[in-house]
C-alpha positions in Angstrom: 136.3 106.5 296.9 133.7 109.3 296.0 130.7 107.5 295.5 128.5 110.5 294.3 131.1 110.4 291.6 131.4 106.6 291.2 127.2 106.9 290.6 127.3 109.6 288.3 129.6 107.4 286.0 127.6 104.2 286.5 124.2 105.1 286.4 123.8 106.5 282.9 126.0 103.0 281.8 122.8 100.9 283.5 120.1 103.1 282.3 121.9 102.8 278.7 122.4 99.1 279.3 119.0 98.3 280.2 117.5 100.9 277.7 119.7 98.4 275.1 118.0 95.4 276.8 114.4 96.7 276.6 115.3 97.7 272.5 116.7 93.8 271.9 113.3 93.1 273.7 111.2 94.4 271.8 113.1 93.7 268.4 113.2 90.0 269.5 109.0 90.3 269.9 109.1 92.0 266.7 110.8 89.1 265.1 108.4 86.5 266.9 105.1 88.5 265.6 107.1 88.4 261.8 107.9 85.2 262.2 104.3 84.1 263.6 102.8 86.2 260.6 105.1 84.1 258.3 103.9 81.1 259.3 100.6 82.0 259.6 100.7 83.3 255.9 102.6 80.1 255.1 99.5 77.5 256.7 97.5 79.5 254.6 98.8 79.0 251.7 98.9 75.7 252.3 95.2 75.2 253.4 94.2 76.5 250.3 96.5 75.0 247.9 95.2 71.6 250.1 91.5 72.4 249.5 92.6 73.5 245.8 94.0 69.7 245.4 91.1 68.5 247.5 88.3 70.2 244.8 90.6 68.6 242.1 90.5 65.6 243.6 86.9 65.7 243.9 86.2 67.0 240.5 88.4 63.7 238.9 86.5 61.0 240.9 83.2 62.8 239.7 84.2 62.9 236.1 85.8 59.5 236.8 82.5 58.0 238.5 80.4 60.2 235.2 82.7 58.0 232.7 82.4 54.6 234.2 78.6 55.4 234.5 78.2 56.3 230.7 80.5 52.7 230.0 78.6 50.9 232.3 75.1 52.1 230.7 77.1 51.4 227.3 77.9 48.2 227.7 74.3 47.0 229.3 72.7 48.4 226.4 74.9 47.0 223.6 74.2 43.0 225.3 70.8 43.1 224.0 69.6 40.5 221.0 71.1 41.1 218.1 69.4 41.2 214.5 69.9 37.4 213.9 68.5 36.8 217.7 65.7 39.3 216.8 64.2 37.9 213.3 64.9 34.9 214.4 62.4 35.4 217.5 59.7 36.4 215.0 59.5 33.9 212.7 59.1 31.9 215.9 56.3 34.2 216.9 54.5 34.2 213.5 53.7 30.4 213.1 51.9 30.8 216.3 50.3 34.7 216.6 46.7 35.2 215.5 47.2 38.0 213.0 46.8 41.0 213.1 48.5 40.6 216.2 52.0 40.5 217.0 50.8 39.4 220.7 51.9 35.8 221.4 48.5 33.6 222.0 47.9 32.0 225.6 46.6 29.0 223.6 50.1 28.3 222.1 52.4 29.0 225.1 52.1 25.1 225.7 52.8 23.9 222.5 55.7 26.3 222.4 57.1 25.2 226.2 57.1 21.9 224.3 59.6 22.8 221.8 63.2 23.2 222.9 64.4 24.9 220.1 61.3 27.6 220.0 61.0 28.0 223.6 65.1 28.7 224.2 64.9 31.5 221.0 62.0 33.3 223.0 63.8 33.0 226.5 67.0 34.4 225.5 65.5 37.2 224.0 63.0 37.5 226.7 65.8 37.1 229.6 67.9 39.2 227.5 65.3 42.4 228.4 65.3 41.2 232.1 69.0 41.5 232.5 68.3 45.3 231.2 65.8 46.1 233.5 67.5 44.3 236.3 70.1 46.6 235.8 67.6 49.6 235.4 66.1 48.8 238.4 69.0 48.6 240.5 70.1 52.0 239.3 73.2 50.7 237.4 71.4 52.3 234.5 69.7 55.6 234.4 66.2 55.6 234.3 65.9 58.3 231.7 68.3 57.4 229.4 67.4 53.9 229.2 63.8 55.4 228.5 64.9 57.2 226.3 67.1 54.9 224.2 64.8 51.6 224.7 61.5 52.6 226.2 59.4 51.7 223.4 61.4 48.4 222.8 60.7 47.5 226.6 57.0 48.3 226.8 56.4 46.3 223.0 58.5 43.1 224.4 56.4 42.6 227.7 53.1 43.1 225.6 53.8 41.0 223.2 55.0 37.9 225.3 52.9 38.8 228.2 50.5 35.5 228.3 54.3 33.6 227.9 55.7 35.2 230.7 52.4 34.4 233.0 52.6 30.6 231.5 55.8 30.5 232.3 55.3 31.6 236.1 52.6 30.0 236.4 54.2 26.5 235.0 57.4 27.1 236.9 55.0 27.9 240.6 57.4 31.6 240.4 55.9 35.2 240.4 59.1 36.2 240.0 60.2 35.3 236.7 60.5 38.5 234.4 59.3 40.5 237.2 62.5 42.8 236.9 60.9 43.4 232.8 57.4 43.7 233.9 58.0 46.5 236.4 60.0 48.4 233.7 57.3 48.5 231.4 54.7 49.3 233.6 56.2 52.1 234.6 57.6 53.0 231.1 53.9 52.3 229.6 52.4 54.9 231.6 55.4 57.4 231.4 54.2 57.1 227.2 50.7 57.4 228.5 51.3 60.6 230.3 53.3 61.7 227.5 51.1 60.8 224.6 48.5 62.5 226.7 50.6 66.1 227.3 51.9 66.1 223.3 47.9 65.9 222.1 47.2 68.5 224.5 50.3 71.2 223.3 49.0 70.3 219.5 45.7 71.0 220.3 46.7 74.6 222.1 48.7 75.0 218.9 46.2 74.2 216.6 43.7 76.7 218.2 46.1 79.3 218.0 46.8 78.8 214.4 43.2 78.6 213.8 42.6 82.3 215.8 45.9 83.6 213.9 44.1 82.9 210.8 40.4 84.3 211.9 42.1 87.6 212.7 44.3 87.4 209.2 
């Protein structure tokens, strides 16, 4: 057999074969990188449609948390005394007040412990405020809203049964009673100070430049 020959036939087969071999190669890592890139685009995609949902997500529970908030705040505010609970509370408070004052005495505060009927139309609509500022306190409410909404109301009910709500501590051996309402409107009362205080100041600054506007006229 002529081997020279037999080699000369072969050779170019095996370079052609393994030439073919090397091509599948590299059309098989061509396919892995496509496929690699695929998938890689694909987790993509997906991490962002994830984070899309995530911020969605996020976004309900906050306007979900807002709304439960503003209910929440709705329905502490709307438990307080009512008209009936309210006038009935002053006619209570003027057979005893020393006009003009609207302040409950100290000098009655006994004779009105002594009546049940009295003494139970002032606490509910005493203890009525304390559940509010309870609520206020423990930031179920928001401070400025509830300011806003019932500041004055808050600050004129703890001033005006002030020397009931120390007779009644004092009586009862608690420093806590109505503590809840009487840090409220301490606070609130200088809140009005402060703002009293800033709104004379603007319309005095306003009223000096009216007055130079009209020198200059």
């Amino acid at each position: 057999m002529d081997w020279d020959f037999v080699g000369t036939i072969i050779a170019p087969i095996v370079q052609a074969f393994a030439s073919l071999i090397g091509v599948v190669g590299l059309v098989l890592v061509w396919l892995q990188i496509r496929e690699t890139k695929n998938q890689l685009s694909a987790t993509r995609e997906q991490i962002k449609l994830n984070a899309d949902q995530f911020a969605l997500s996020v976004e309900q529970m906050r306007q979900q948390t807002k709304w439960q908030q503003i209910n929440t705040q709705h329905t502490l505010l709307s438990v307080l005394p009512t008209q009936e609970t309210e006038r009935a509370l002053w006619a209570v408070v003027e057979r005893y007040r020393n006009p003009p004052s609207w302040q409950f005495p100290r000098e009655a505060c006994s004779k009105l412990y002594d009546n049940i009927e009295e003494w139970i139309t002032i606490k509910t609509f005493v203890s009525a405020f304390e559940r509010l500022c309870a609520a206020i306190n423990a930031n179920s409410l928001d401070d400025d809203y509830a300011y806003s909404v019932h500041g004055a109301k808050v600050i004129d009910t703890f001033s005006a049964f002030e020397h009931y709500i120390y007779y009644i501590r004092k009586r009862r051996n608690d420093e806590t009673i109505y503590i809840e309402l009487e840090k409220v409107a301490t606070r609130w009362a200088e809140r009005s100070k402060a703002e009293q205080a800033s709104i004379r100041e603007e319309q005095a600054q306003m009223q000096a430049r009216r007055g130079a506007k009209r020198a200059f006229g």
